[in-house]
N, C-alpha and C positions, 0 to 999 in steps of 0.2 A: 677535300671539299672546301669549296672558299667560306668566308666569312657570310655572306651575304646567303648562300643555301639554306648555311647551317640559324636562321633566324628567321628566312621565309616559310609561309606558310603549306601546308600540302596542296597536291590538290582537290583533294576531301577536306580542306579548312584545318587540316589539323600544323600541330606544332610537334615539331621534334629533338628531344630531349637526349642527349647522350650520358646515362647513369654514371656518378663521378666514380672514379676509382684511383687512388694512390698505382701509380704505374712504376714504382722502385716495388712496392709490396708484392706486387704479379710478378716483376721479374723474377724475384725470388722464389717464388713460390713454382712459378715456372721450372723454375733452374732445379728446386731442392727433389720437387716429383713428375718431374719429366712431362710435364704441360704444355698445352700448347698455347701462343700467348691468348688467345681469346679466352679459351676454358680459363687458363689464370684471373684475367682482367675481369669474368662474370663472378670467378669465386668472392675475390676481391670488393666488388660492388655491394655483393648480397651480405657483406662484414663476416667472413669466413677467414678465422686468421689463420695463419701457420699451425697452430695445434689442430685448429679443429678440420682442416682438409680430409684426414682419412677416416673421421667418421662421419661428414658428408658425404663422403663420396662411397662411402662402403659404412653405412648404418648397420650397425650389430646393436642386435636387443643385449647380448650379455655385457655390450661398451655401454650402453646408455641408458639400459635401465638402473635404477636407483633401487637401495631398502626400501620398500618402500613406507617404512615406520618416519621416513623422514617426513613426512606429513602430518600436521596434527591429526590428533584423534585418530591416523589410523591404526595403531595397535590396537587402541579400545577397541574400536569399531570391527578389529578381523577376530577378535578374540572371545566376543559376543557374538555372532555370525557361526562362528566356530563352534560356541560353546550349544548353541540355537539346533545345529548339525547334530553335534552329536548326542544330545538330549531327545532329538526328536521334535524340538515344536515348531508349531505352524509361521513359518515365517510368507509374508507378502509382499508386494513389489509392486511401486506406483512408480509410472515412467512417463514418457509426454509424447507426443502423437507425430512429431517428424521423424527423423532418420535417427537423428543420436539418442534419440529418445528410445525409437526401437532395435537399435543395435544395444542402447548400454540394458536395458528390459532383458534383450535376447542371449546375453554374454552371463549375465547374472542366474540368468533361470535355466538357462545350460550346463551351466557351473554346478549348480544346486541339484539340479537335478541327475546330475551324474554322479553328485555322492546322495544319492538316495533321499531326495527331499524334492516334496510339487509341491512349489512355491502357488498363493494366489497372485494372478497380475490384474492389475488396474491400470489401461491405461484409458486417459476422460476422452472424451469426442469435443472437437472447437467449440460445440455452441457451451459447453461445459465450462470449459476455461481451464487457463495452463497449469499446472501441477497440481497436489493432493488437494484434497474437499471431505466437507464431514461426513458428506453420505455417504463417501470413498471407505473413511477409516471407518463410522458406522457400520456399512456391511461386513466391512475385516471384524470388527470384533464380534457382529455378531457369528462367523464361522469358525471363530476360537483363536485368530492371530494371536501371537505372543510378541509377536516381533514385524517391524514396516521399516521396508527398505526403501526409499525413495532416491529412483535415478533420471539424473539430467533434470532438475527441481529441489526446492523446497527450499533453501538456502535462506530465504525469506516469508518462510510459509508459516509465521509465528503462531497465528491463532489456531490454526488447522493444526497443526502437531504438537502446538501446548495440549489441544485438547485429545488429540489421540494419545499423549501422555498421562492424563490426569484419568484415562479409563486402563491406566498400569499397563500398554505396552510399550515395550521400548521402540524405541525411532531412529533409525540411521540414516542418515543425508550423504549421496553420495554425490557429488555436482561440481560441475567448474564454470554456474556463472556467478557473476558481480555479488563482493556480501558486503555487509553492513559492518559497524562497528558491535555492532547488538546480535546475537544469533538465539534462536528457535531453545529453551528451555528443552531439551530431549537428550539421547542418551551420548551420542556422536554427531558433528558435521565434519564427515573427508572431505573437504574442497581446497585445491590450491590459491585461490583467491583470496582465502580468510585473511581480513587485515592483520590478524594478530599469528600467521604461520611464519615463522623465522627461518622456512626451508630457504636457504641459497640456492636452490637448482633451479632457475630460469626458466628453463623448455619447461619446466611444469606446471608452470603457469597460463600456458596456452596450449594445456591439451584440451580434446573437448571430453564429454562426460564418460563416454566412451574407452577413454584411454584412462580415466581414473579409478573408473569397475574396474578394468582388467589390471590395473594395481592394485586394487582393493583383492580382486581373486585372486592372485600372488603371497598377499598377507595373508589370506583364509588358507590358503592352501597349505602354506609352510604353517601355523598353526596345525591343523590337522594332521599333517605329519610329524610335526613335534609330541603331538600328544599321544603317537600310535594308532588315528585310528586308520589308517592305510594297512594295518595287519591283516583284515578280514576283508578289506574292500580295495579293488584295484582303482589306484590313482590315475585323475584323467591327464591327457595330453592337451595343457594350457595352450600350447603353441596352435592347434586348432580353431582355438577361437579368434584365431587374429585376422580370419576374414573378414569379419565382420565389427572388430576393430577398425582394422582399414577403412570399411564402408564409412561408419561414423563419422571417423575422424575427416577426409577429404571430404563427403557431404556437410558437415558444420563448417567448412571454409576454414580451421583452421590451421597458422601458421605451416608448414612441411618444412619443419627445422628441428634439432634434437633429435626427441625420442620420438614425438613424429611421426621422423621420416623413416625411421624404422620399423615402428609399426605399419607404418602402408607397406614398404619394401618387403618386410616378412610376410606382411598381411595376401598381397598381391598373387605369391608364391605358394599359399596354403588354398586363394580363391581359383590360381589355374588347375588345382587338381579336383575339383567341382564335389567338395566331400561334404555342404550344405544342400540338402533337397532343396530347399527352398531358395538359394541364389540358382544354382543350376538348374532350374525350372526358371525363373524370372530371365536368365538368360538368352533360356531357348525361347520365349514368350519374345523377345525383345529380339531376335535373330542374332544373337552374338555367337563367333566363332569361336573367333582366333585367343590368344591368350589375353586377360583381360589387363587393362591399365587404370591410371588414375582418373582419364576421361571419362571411361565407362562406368566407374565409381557414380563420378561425378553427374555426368548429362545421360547416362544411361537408365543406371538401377536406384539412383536418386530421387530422380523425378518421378519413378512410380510408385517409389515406398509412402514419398511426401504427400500424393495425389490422394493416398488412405483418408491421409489425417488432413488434407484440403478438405476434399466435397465425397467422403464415401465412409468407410468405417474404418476407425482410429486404429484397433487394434488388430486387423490384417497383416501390419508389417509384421509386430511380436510373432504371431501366429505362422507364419508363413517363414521367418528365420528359426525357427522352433519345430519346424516340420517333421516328424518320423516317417511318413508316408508318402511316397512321390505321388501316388493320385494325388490326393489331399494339397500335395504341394502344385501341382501343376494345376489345380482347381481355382487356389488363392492367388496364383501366380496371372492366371487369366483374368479374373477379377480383378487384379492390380490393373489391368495392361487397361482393361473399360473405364475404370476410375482414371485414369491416368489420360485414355479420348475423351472422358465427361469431361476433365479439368482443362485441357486444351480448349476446349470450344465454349465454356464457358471464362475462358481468359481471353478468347479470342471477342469474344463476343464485348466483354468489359472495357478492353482496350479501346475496339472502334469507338465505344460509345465516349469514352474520355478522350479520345483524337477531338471528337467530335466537337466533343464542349471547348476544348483549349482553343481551336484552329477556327471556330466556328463566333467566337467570340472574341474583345479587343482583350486581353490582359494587362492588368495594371500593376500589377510585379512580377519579380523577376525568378517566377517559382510558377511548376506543372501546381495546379491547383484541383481536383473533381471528386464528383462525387455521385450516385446514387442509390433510391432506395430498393434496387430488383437486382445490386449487384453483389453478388457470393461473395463472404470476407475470407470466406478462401484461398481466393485469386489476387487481392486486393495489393497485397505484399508484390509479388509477380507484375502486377499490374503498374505499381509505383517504381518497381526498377526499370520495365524497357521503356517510361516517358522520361524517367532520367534519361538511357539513354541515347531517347529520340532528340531530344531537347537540349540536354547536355545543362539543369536546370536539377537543383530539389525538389522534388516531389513527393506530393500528399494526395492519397486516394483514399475515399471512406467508404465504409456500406452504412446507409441508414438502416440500422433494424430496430423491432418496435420500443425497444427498451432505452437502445441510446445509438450512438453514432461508432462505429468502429473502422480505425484509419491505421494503415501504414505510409511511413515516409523511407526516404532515400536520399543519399544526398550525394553532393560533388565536393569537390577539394575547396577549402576555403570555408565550409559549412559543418558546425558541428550538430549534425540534426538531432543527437539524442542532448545536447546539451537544450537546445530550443525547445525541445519536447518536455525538458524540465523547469524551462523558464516560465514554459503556457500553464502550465501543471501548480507550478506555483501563485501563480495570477489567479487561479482561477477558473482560466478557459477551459481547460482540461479535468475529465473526473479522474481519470487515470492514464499511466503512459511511462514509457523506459528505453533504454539502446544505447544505441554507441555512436559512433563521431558517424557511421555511414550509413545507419538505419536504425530505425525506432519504430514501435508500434504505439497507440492511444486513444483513448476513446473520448465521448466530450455527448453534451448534450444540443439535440440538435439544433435549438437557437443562438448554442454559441460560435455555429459554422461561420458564419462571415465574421465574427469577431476573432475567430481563427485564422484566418485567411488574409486580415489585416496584420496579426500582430506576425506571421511567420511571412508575410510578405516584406514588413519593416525591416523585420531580423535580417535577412538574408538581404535586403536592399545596400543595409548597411554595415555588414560581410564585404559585398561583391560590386556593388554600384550599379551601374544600368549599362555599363560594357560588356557587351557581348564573351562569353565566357571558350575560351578558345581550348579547346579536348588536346593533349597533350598523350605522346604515342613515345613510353622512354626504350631506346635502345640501346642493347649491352654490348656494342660493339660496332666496330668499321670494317669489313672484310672487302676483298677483293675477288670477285669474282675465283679466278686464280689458284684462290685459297680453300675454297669450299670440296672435298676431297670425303670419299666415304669412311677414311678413318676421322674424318674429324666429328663428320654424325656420330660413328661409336663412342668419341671419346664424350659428346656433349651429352649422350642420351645416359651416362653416370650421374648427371645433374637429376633426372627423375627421380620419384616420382614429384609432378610437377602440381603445382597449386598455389596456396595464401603464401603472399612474401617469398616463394622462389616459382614464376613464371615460368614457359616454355620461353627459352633465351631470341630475344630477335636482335636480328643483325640488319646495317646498312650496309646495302651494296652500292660503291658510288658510282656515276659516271659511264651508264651502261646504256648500250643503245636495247631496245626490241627488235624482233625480228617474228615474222611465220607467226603472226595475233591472231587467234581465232576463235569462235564464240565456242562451247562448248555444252550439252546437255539444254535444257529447256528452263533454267538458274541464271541465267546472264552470268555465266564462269567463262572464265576468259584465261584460255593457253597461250604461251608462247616463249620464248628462248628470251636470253638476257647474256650479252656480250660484254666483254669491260674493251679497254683499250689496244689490249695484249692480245686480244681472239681468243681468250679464254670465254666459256659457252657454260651455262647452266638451262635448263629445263625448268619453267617456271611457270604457277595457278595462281589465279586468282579468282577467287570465292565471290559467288550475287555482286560483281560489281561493273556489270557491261554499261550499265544504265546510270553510272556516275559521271563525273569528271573523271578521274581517274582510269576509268574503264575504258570511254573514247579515244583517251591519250595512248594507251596500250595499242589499242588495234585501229586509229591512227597517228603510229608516233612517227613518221614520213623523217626516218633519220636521226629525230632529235635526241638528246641527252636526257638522261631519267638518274634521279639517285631514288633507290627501291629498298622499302625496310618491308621486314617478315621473318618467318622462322623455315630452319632447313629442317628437311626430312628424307630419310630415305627411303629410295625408290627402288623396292624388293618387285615389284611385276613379274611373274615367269622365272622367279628365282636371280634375277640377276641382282647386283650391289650396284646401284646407281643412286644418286642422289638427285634432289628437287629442290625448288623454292617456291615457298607460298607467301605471296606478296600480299600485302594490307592496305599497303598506302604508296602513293608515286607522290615526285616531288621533281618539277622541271626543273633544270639548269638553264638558269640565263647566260645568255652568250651577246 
């Protein structure tokens, strides 16, 4: 590709980006485990050195799990748990209303409850608010807790669990988000986060809460064994719960690097044999066949678990991964699937109305701005990602309810929006608020909306300027038509399972003409072949994009030159090994 392609723009407006890679490192790497150079050059990119190759490529929980005592607090914390076990008392469990919330709930009270202990669970409903509350520990103590486990929470939950302290039960935090220098007076906090943990193991730092129960289960378990009491009672099969590991971790978006990606890869392998009633109900609820992957983790069984604790009842997921009974389970599992059409159509409904306001009105910065008071703060979140990215802009969506204003943001590159969310926070404008560099949530009261709107309009003005913000599309490689072969699908699809910081890999193919365009289905999808110079021929989709630029160019390219990025896949139809491309974005060759 000449110079001047590789800096023009698409023809969807975007910019094409080729991810750097040290090219002596690939070869090697190539050379040392028989790679091909592209599979090298993505290893490469994604900072995969020479050691670490074969536990990317082949993740073993017995290569990458850790003691797990390398964490603070958690001996204390398995050895009270332990000790709670085999005493008999009443231990309870507060967890939080999305996915990680009820996978790390359902891993915990599975656990417990297999060595002979029903646990109480708590998990709050959104208009509640996120982790423990006193009414929460109030009822535990009033049914005789002795012991509160709080998962995926509390890490900052000071007055609430000083106070379920100072009524004498113990507290354990089992959580991996952001702490403080200061943490919660109680008995234990497990979190990799803690400022003050000296663990060296990296990946542990970016599991979600999910993967830190099922190391927390790991310490209870090998306590329990050390103590003997597996003589009288038969010990469970931990590798079981890694379905629902899996779930968590790829629905929290995080990292699929380390232990990870092992956990999903185990996890994946434990969910194709369908030994949870309640995923294999939610499956069949959602028509799932085939074997399942990280997609269907992800846009599948995610979005219905989430849909609970949006606009319906919080604790259906816990319930429902906890299932003994397949009625029962196919009962909640169709309840998720209604909650999950309420949620749809009440986002759908949110969106138009914020289309509305932005496109319907002049904008004076350079930020999605809306807000109203009929719209579910369920959605609101959802609602402030797809005008990100309709806009390609920051965006803030609020619900007015009667008490105060409650808003999510999102952002783009160049925009730290949880840092802004701290800056308003501290001004002033904001009663409460938190996140990270690419979403934040916050609430504010409602006359300080437009003093809102100025000062995150400023912030991000003088971030990014009033230059149109150009969507940047990074590809991990240049192939040749030529080169796209079904063992190279086999070799790429070791790169799964795919998610946060390791993508499904796309590739540019340069210099290829079209041929045989044609619309397909009642989606504006658009088929057609993709030639390079050589008469080398690939079979190529293209997804909702008849109705672009890009999509008219396809079906009429009358000869011309195309350089085409996207991801390969293979094409199994009737049993055969064929491969395909699914194209994103065209980008014309001037001549």
């Amino acid at each position: 590709m000449n110079s001047d392609a590789e800096i023009s723009k698409s023809l969807n407006g975007n910019m094409w980006r080729l991810t750097p890679a040290d090219n002596r490192q690939a070869e090697l790497i190539a050379q040392k485990f028989n790679l091909s150079p592209l599979m090298a050059r993505i290893l490469v990119a994604r900072k995969v050195n020479e050691n670490q190759v074969i536990d990317f490529l082949s993740p073993k929980l017995q290569n990458l799990m850790p003691n797990p005592f390398v964490l603070k607090d958690m001996e204390k914390a398995a050895k009270r748990i332990a000790q709670a076990i085999i005493n008999k008392q009443k231990i309870a469990i507060i967890g939080d209303y999305d996915v990680d919330g009820a996978t790390s709930t359902s891993v915990m009270r599975l656990f417990l409850e297999s060595v002979g202990v029903e646990p109480l669970i708590h998990i709050p409903e959104r208009d509640e608010g996120y982790g423990p509350s006193i009414p929460a520990v109030d009822a535990f103590h009033a049914q005789g807790a002795e012991l509160i486990i709080t998962v995926d929470c509390g890490t900052t939950a000071f007055e609430v669990l000083e106070y379920a302290a100072q009524k004498n039960i113990d507290v354990i935090v089992i959580d991996h988000h952001e702490a403080e220098m200061k943490l919660p007076k109680i008995y234990a906090v497990v979190n990799p986060k803690r400022l003050d943990d000296d663990c060296n193991i990296e990946y542990l730092k970016y599991m979600a809460a999910v993967g830190v129960v099922f190391l927390t289960v790991v310490a209870i378990n090998r306590e329990l064994r050390e103590q003997s009491f597996y003589q009288n009672v038969s010990e469970p099969n931990l590798m079981n719960l890694l379905d629902l590991v899996a779930l968590g971790t790829v629905c929290d978006v995080v990292p699929l690097l380390g232990l990870n990606r092992a956990y999903v890869r185990q996890g994946l392998k434990i969910m194709s044999l369908r030994q949870n009633l309640g995923l294999n109900a939610l499956f069949d609820k959602s028509g799932v066949t085939e074997a399942p992957s990280a997609y269907h983790l992800g846009f599948v069984l995610g979005p219905r678990i989430n849909a609970c604790g949006r606009v319906g009842e919080a604790s259906i997921g816990n319930q429902l991964l906890c299932a003994k009974d397949a009625f029962w389970a196919d009962s909640l599992a169709q309840k998720m699937n209604d909650y999950n059409d309420k949620r749809k159509e009440i986002e759908g409904y949110v969106l138009l109305k914020a289309i509305e306001i932005l496109e319907g009105t002049p904008q004076e910065y350079p930020i999605a701005f809306a807000y109203g008071d009929d719209w579910h703060q369920g959605v609101i979140g959802i609602v402030a990602g797809k005008l990100k990215e309709r806009y390609n802009l920051p965006s803030f969506v609020m619900s007015i309810e009667s008490d105060e204003v409650k808003g999510s943001a999102r952002s783009v590159a160049g925009v730290d929006v949880g840092a802004l969310i701290m800056s308003a926070k501290e001004k002033g404008i904001l009663t409460k608020g938190g996140g990270h560099t690419m979403a934040a949530g916050f609430s504010l009261n409602a006359d300080k909306i437009e003093e809102f709107r100025a000062f995150a309009g400023e912030y991000v003005r003088q971030r990014l300027g009033e230059e149109a913000i150009i969507p940047v599309i990074d590809a991990d490689g240049i192939l040749d038509v030529s080169g796209i072969t079904y063992e190279l699908i086999e070799e790429l699809s070791q790169l799964e399972p795919y998610g946060a910081q390791n993508s499904e890999p796309k590739v540019i193919l340069p210099k290829v003409k079209v041929s045989k365009a044609s619309l397909v289905g009642t989606g504006g999808h658009v088929r057609c072949f993709l030639t390079s110079a050589n008469g080398s021929s690939v079979k190529a989709m293209a997804f909702r994009i008849a109705d672009s630029e890009a999509g008219m160019a396809l079906l009429n390219s009358h000869g011309r030159l195309f350089d085409v990025i996207g991801t390969l896949r293979p094409d199994n139809w009737m049993g055969r090994k064929g491969v395909q491309f699914f194209i994103e974005d065209v980008r014309e060759i001037a001549v």
